[in-house]
N, C-alpha and C positions, 0 to 999 in steps of 0.2 A: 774123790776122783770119779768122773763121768766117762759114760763110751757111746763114742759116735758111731752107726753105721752108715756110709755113705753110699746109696744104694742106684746104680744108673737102671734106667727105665730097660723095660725087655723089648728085642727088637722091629723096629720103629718100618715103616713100608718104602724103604728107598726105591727112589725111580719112580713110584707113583703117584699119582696127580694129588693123594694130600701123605706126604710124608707122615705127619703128626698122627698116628694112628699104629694101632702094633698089629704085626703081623699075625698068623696062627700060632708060628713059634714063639713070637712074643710074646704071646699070652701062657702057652706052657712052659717056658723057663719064669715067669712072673709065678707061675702056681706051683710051679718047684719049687721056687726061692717059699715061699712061705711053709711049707711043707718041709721044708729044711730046718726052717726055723723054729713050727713046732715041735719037731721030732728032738731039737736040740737045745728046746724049752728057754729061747730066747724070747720076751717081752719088751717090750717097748715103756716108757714113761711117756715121752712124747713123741708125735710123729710130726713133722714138717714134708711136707709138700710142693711141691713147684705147677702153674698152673697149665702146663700145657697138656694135651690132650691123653699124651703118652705116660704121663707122670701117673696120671689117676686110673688110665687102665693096667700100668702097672701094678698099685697099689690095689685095687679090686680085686687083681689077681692075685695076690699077695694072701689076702685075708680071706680065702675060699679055707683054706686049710684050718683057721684059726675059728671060723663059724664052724665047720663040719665039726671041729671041737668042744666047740661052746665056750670059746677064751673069748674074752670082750677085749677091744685094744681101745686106747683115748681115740677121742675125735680129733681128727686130724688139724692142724694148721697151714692154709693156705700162703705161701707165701711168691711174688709173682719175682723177689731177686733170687730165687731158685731156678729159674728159667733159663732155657739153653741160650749160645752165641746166635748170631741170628747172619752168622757168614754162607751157610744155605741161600739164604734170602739175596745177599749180597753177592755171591757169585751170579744166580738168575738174574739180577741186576747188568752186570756189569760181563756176563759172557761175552758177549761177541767181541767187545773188546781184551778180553783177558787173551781167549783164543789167537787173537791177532798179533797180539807182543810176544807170545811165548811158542818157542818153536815147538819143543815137548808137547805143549798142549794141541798144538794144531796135528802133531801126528798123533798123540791120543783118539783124536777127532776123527780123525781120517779111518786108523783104525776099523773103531766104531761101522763109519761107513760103511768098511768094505767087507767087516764078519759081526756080524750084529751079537754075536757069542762073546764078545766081547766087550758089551753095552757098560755092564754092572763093575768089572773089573777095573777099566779105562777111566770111567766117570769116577769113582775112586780117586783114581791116581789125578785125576783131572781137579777134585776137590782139594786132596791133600796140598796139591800145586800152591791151587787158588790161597789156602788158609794160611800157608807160609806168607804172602803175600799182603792178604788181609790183616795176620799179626803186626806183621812190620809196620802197618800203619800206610803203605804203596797205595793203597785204593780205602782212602777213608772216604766213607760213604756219606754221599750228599742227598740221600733220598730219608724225608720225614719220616717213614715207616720202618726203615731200618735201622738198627742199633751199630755202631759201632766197635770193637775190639776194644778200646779204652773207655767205652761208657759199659760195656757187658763186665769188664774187670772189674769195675766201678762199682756197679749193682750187685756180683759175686760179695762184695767185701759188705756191703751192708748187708743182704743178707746175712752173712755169717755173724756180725756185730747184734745182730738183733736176736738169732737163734740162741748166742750164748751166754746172752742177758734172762734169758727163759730159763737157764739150765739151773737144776736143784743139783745139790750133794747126791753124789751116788746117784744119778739115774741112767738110765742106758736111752738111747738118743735113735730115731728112725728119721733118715733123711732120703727122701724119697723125690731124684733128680735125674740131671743128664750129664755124658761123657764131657762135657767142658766146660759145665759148673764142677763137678767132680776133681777135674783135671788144676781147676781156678782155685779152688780152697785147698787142695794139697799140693799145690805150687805156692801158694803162700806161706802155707805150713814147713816144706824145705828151704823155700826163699830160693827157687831156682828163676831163672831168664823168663820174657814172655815167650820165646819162643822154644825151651823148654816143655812149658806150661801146654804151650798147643803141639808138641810130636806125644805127650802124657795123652794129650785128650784123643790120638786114633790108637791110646796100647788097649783102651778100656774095654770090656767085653762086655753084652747087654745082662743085667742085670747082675754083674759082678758088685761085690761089697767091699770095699776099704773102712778098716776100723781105724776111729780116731782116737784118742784119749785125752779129757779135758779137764786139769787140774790148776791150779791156783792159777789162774787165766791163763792159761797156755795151753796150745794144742799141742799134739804132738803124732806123729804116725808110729800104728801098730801092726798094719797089717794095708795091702796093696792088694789090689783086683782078684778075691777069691770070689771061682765058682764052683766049690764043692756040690753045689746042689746040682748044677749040670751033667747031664750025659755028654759024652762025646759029640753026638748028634745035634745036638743042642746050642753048641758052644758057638758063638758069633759074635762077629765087630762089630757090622753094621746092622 
């Protein structure tokens, strides 16, 4: 029996001009999280990675605790079906239009306008909108550079095929990803709805840990979005 931890990146720069980046606190709940882990003399056999920007400052944060130690962890594995939904990309696509069919949306909007204290909140509730949306398959995306909802499903599930062909007897597993890769492999693993899968992917908190366990080919869930290692202060969605 092996154990997965599935570890979402620390929080990412919402609302600014490159999201893919983590914030100040992103970077001290990433150096918590690893400080939790050695205080609690968790190791790794292997680590997996996802390639976007977030993922690996994550991870850098992660292993500050683990150097001031002097614990050596494996070399990481790059892998890019670790990588988040790409419905971000798709809503900036496809706003003006989204805005226009949706009456909710356009008072979100409006909103917005008319108390700017309400930017961060609204756009939220603006996204969550969009990704119900996006689930369903309503606006599949017809631009080259964006990925679809059913090809990101897609890509989730190889990845996972390919990490569990790596897996030795007894080892303990670092998956170091995002809120709706996270949400895609342990919606597989219950075998709940797609659009189950995507209301999982906003319960997720940054750099919360779900443990997996993987025994004669089968996953199975042991454990859902702990952030022991968090303060109060600390604790975030987005």
């Amino acid at each position: 029996m092996s154990k997965i931890y599935l570890i979402r990146h620390g929080q990412a720069s919402f609302l600014a001009e490159d999201y893919d980046n983590l914030s100040e606190k992103g970077i001290l709940q990433s150096e918590a999280l690893g400080a939790y882990f050695v205080k609690n003399n968790i190791h790794f056999d292997k680590i997996f990675i996802g390639k976007l920007k977030r993922h690996q400052q994550t991870f850098d944060g992660f292993i500050h605790a683990f150097s001031n130690n002097g614990i050596e962890l494996p070399k990481p594995i790059y892998l890019e079906e670790l990588n988040e939904h790409q419905a971000l990309d798709a809503l900036t696509f496809y706003y003006e239009d989204f805005i226009n069919q949706y009456d909710y949306a356009k008072k979100l909007l409006a909103e917005i306008h008319e108390n700017q204290n309400l930017k961060q909140k609204n756009s939220i509730l603006i996204f969550e909108l969009f990704l119900k949306a996006y689930v369903s398959g309503k606006y599949a995306v017809n631009h080259r550079t964006i990925q679809s909802w059913l090809d990101f499903r897609t890509q989730t599930k190889k990845g996972v095929t390919n990490i569990l062909k790596q897996i030795g007897k007894r080892e303990t597993i670092g998956i170091f990803t995002s809120g709706g890769t996270k949400s895609s492999i342990i919606g597989d693993t219950l075998a709940i709805s797609e659009e189950k899968i995507s209301e999982l992917n906003l319960s997720f908190r940054n750099t919360s840990f779900s443990q997996l366990i993987y025994s004669k080919n089968k996953l199975n869930i042991l454990s859902l979005n702990e952030t022991p290692h968090l303060s109060k202060e600390l604790i975030t969605f987005v």
